[in-house]
C-alpha positions as CSV (number, residue, x, y, z in Angstrom):
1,X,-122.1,126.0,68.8
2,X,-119.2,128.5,69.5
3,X,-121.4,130.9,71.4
4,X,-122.7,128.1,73.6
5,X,-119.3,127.1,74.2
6,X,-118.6,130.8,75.0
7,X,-121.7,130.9,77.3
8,X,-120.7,127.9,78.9
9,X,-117.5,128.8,79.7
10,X,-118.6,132.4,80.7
11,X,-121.0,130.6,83.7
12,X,-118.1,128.6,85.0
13,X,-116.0,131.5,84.7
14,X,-114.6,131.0,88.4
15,X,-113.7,127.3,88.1
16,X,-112.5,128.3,84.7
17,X,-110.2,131.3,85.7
18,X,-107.2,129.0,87.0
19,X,-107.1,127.4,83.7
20,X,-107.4,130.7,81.5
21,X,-104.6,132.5,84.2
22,X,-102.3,129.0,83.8
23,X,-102.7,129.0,80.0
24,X,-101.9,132.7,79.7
25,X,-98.2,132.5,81.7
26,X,-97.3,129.8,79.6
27,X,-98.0,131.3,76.5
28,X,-96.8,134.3,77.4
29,X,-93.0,132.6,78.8
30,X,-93.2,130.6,75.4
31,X,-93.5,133.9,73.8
32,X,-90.2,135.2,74.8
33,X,-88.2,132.0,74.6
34,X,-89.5,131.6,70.9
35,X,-88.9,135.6,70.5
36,X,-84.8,134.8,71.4
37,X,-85.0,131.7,69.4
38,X,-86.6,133.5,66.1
39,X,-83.8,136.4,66.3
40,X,-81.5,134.5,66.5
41,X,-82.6,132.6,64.1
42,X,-83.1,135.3,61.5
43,X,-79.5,136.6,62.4
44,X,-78.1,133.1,61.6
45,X,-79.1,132.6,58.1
46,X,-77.5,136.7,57.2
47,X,-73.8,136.2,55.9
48,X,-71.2,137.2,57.8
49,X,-69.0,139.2,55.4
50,X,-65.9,137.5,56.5
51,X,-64.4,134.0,57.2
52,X,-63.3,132.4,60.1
53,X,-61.7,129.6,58.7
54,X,-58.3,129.2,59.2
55,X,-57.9,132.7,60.8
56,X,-55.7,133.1,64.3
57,X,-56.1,136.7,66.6
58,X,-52.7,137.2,68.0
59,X,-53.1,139.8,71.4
60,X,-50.2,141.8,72.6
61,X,-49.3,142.7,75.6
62,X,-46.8,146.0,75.2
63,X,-45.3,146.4,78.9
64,X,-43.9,150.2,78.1
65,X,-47.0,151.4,76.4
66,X,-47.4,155.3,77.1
67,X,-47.7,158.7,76.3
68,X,-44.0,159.0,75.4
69,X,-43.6,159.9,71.5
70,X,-40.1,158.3,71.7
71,X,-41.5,155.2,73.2
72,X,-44.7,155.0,71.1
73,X,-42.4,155.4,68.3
74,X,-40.0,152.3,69.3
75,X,-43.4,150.4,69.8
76,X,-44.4,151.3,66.3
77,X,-40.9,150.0,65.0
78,X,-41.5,146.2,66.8
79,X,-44.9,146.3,65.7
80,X,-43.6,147.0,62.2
81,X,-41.4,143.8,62.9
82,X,-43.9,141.7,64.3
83,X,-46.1,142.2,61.1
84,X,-43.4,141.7,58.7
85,X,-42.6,138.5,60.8
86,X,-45.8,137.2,60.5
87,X,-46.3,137.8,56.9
88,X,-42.9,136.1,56.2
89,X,-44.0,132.5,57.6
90,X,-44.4,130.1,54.8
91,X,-47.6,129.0,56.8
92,X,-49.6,132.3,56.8
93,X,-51.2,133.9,53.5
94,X,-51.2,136.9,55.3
95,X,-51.6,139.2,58.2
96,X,-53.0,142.5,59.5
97,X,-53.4,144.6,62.6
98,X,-56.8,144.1,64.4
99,X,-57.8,146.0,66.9
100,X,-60.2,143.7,68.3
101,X,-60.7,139.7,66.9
102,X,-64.3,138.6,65.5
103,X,-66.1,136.6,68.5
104,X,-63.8,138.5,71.0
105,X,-66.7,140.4,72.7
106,X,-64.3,143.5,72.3
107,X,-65.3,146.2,69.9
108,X,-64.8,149.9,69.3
109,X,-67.5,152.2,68.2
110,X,-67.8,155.5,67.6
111,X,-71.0,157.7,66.5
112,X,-72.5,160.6,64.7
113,X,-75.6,162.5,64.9
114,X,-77.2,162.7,61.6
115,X,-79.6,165.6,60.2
116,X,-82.8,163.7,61.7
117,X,-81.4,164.4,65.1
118,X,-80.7,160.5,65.1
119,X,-77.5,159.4,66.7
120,X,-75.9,156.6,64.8
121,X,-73.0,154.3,65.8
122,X,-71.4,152.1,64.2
123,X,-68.0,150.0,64.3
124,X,-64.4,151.7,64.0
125,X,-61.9,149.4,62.8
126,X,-58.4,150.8,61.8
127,X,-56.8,149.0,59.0
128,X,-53.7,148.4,56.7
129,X,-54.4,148.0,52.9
130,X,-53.7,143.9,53.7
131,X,-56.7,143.8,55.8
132,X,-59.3,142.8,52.7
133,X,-57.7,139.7,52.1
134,X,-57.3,138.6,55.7
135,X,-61.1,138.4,56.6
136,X,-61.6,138.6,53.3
137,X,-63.9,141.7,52.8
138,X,-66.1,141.7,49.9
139,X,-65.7,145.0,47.8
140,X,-68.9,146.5,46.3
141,X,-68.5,149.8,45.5
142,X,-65.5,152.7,45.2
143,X,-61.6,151.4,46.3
144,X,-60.0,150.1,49.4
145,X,-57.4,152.0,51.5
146,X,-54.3,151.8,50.1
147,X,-50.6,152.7,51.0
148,X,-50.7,156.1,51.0
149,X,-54.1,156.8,52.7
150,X,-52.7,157.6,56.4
151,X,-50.8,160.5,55.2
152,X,-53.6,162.3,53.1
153,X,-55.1,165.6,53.9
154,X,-58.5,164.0,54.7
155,X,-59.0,160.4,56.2
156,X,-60.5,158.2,53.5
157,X,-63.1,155.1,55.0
158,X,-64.4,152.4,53.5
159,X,-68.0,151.8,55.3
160,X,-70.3,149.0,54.9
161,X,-73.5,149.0,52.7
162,X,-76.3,149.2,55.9
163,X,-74.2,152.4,57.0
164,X,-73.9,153.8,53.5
165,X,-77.6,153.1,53.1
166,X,-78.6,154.9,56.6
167,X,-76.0,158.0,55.8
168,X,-76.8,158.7,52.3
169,X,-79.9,156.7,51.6
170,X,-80.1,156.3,47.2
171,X,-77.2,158.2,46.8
172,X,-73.9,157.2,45.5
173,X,-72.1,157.9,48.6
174,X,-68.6,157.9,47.1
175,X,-66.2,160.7,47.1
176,X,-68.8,162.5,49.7
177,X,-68.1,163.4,53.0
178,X,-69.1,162.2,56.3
179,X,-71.1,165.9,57.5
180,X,-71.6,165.5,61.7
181,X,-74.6,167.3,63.2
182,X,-75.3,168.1,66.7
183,X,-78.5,166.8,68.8
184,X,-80.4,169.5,67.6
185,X,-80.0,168.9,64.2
186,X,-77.4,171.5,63.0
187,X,-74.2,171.3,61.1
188,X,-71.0,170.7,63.3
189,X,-67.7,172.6,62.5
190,X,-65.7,171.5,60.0
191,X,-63.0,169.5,61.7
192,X,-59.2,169.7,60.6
193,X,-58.8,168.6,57.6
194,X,-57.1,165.6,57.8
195,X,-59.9,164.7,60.1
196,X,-62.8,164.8,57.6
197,X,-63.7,161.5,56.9
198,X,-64.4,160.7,53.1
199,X,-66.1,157.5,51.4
200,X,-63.7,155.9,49.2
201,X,-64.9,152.0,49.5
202,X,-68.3,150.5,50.3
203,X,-68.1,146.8,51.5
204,X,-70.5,144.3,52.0
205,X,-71.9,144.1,55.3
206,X,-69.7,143.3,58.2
207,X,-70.6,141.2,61.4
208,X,-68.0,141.2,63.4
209,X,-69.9,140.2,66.4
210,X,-71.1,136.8,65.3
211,X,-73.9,135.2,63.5
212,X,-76.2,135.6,67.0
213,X,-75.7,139.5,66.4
214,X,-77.8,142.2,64.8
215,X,-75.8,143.4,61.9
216,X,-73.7,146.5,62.8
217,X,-72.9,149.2,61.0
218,X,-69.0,149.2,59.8
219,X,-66.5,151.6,59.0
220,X,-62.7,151.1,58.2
221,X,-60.2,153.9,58.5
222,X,-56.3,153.4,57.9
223,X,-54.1,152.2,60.7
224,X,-50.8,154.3,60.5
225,X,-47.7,152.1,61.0
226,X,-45.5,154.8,60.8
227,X,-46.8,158.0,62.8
228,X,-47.0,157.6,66.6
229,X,-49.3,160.6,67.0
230,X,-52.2,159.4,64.7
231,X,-52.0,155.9,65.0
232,X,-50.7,153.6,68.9
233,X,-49.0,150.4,68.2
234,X,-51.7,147.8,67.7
235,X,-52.5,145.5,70.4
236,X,-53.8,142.8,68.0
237,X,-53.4,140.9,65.0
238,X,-55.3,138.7,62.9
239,X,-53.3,136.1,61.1
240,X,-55.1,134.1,57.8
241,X,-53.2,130.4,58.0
242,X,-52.8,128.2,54.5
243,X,-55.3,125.7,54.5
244,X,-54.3,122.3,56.4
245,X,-51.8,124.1,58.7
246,X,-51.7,122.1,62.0
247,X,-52.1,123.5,65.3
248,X,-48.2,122.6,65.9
249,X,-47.9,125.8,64.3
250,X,-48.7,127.7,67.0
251,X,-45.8,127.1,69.0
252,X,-43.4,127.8,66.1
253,X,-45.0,131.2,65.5
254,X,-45.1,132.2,69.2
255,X,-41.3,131.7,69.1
256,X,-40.8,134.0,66.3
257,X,-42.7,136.5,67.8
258,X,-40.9,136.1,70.9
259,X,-37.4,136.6,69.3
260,X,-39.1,140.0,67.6
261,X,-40.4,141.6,70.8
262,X,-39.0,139.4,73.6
263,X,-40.2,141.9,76.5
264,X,-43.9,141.6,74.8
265,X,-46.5,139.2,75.6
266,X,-48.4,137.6,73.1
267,X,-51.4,134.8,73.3
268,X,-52.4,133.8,70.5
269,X,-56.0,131.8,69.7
270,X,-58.0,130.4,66.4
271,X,-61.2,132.7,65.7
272,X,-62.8,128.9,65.1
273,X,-62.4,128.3,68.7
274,X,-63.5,131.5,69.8
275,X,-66.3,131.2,67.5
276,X,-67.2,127.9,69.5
277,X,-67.0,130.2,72.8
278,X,-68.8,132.4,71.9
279,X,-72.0,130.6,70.6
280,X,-71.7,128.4,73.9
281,X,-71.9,131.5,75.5
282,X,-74.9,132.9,73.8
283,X,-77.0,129.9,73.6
284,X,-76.8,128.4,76.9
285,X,-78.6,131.5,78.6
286,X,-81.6,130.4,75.6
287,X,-81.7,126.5,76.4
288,X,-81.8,127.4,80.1
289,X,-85.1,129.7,79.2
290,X,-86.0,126.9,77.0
291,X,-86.0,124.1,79.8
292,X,-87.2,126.3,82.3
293,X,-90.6,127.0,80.0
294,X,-90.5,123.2,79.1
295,X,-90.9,122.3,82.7
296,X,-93.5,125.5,83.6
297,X,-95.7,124.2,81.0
298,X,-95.1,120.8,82.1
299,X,-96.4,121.5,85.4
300,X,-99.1,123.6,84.2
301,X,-100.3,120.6,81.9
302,X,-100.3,118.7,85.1
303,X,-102.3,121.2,87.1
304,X,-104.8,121.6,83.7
305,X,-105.3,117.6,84.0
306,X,-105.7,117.9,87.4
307,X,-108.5,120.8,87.5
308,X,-110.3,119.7,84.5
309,X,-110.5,116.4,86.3
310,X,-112.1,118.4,89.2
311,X,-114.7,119.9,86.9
312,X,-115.6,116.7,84.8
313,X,-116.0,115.2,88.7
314,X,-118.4,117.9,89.8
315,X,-120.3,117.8,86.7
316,X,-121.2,114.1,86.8
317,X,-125.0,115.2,87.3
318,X,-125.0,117.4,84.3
319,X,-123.5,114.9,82.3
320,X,-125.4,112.2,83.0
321,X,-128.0,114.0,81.9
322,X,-127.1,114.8,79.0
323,X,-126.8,111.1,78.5
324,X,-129.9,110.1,79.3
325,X,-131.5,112.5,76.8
326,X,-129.4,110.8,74.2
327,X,-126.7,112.3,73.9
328,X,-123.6,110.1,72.7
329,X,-120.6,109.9,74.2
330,X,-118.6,111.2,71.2
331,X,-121.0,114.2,71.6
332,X,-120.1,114.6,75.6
333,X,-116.7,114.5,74.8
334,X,-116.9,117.0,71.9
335,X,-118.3,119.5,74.3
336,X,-115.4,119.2,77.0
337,X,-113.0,119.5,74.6
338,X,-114.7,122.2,73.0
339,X,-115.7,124.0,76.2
340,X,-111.2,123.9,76.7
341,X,-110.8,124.8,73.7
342,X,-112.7,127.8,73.5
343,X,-110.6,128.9,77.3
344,X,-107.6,128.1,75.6
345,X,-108.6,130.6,72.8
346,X,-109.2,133.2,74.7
347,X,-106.5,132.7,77.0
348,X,-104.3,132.6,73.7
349,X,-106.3,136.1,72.1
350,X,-105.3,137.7,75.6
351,X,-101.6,137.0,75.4
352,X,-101.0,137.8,71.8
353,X,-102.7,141.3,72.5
354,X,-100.3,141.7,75.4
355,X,-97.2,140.1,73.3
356,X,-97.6,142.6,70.3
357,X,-97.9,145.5,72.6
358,X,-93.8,145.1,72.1
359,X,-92.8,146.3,69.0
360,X,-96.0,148.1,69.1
361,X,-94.4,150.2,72.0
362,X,-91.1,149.8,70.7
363,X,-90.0,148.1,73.6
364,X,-87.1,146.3,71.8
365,X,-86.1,148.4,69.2
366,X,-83.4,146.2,68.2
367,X,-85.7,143.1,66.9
368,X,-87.5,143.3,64.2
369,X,-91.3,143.2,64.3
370,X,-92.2,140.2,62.4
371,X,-90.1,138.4,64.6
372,X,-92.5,139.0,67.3
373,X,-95.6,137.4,65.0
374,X,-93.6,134.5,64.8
375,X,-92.9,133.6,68.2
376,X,-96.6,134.4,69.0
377,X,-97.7,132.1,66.0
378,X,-94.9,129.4,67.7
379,X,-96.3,129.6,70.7
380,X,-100.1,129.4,69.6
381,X,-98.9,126.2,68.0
382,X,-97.2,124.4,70.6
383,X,-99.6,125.3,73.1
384,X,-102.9,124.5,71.5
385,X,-102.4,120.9,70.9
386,X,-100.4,120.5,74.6
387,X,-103.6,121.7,75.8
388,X,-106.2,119.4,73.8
389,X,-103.4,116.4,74.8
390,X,-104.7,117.2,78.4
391,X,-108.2,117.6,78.2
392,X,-108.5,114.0,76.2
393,X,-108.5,111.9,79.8
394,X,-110.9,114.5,81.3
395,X,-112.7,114.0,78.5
396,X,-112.8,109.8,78.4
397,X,-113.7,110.2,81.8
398,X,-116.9,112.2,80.6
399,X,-117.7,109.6,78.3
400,X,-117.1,106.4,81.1
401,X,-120.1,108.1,83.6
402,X,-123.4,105.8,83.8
403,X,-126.4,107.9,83.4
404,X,-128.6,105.9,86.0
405,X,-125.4,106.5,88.6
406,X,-125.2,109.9,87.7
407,X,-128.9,110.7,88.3
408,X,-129.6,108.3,91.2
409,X,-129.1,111.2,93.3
410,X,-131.6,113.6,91.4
């Protein structure tokens, strides 16, 4: 029966190539909204490795930020004072520089080359030993920076399990040294030594960027609170709030900060908000791709009922005939719908060989392959029954035709 449906379809093929072309974009459109919708998706449900709870970002403005060593040293002083200010509020468990908030859209990388010629970034985020407990960080493996570490003769870093995985694979990668290559694969020079980075800490992983975000790879180096030429005075805070403190709070701690650095501006926001933003931001673009698809395969449903309607019209001889030989109307009906069914299925065989060609190709490097099978699986799904929905009036209207009317012409 398949291959008469094929044949069938095959002799019609110019009536039937609007449909196949029609069913093909919409599958194809459904593809990539269900493609963002699965990634994200998979993203969600990873933890984030921190908490955003109760957790403020405090940005500073420093008016006289410069080159000077005197003036990058008084800078270093207030922001010495605007730490222990913070940490002294009754309402706040406790603070830490930040270079850039979680949700902020700001981040600062840095990268290395490995010995597979593979360059590999990943984020740089100076911080003071306080800095665990203000996210909080979850400690796997090895120490966290402690007082002390910005004035060793190599710069200890506490990186994040992916990174630790990609750098050293198996191996226990504490105690070892960061080793830099160069793009052809060779061993860099030996930087100074207090330069050389060494693993001390391996933490859980770290998404900074939000639960819509691939996970990066992390790495935390100290923040120097002391000497100007290794360390500027940070330009943001993050600030972990006692549960059940009120926003009213806010006020009260922008006056303190005021009194400690009075020719500083500060703005101060909750990382829940930002949080809020920030998904808006990311999921609007995805409903807008989602409605627009809705309404193309809306209007393509409404161009499939109309053509099929066309074809079950012009083929009111040839199925009259069929009735006449006795052939029952659940029969006639059977072989519209299976006649569409068969187009939709190789509409549908088309796209998913285009789709995959993807990750096949490596398109989107970023996205994980399987992710790709799903949306084509989602799409398949949603449009094989949309499809079937439209060819059942057709269909009826196959069934209602008279076989003497039909042949009265013949």
């Amino acid at each position: 029966m398949i291959g008469h449906y094929c044949r069938v379809v095959w002799n019609r093929k110019r009536a039937n190539a609007l449909i196949l072309i029609e069913v093909l974009v919409s599958f194809l459109v459904l593809c990539v909204v269900f493609s963002i919708a699965v990634h994200y998706a998979e993203n969600w449900r990873r933890p984030l490795g921190f908490q955003y709870r109760d957790l403020w970002s405090v940005t500073v403005r420093i008016p006289d930020r410069g080159s000077d060593p005197l003036v990058e040293a008084r800078n270093l002083e207030t922001s010495r004072a605007l730490l222990a200010a913070l940490r002294g509020s009754p309402e706040v468990e406790s603070a830490t520089p930040a270079p850039n908030a979680p949700y902020s859209g700001n981040v600062s990388r840095s990268g290395i080359y490995l010995a597979d010629r593979k360059l590999v970034q990943f984020l740089y985020t100076p911080v003071v030993p306080g800095a665990i407990e203000v996210y909080p960080l979850e400690l796997v493996a090895g120490r966290w920076l402690q007082p002390g570490d910005d004035v060793l003769d190599y710069t200890p870093i506490v990186i994040s399990q992916n990174l630790a995985r990609r750098i050293f694979g198996r191996e226990d990668p504490l105690g070892r040294p960061i080793e830099e290559f160069d793009e052809q694969g060779q061993p860099r020079p030996r930087p100074e030594a207090w330069q050389q980075r060494k693993v001390v800490g391996v933490v859980k992983d770290f998404r900074k960027t939000g639960e819509l975000s691939d996970t990066p790879y992390a790495a935390f180096v100290p923040q120097s609170m002391a000497d100007a030429t290794r360390s500027a005075a940070p330009w943001s805070y993050l600030v972990r709030l006692r549960p059940g403190t009120s926003g009213a709070f806010e006020e009260s701690l922008l006056r303190s900060l005021r009194s400690v650095g009075p020719t500083w501006q500060f703005e101060i926001k909750s990382v829940a908000r930002m949080r809020a933003s920030y998904l808006k931001a990311r999921l609007l673009p995805l409903l807008i791709g989602a409605t627009i698809a809705g309404f193309l395969v809306l209007m393509v449903g409404m161009g499939l009922l109309g053509v099929l309607w066309q074809n079950v019209s012009g083929r009111t001889q040839e199925i009259g005939l069929r009735r006449a030989l006795g052939a029952t109307r659940e029969q006639v009906r059977a072989q519209i719908l299976g006649e569409l069914v068969t187009l939709t299925l190789l509409a549908l065989g088309l796209g998913v060989v285009l789709f995959l060609q993807v990750p096949l190709l490596g398109l989107v490097p970023f996205v994980e392959p399987q992710v790709f099978g799903l949306a084509a699986l989602a799409a398949v799904v949603a449009i094989l029954p949309f499809v079937l929905l439209c060819g059942l009036y057709p269909g009826w209207l196959a069934t209602a035709v008279d076989p003497a009317r039909a042949l009265q012409y013949e």
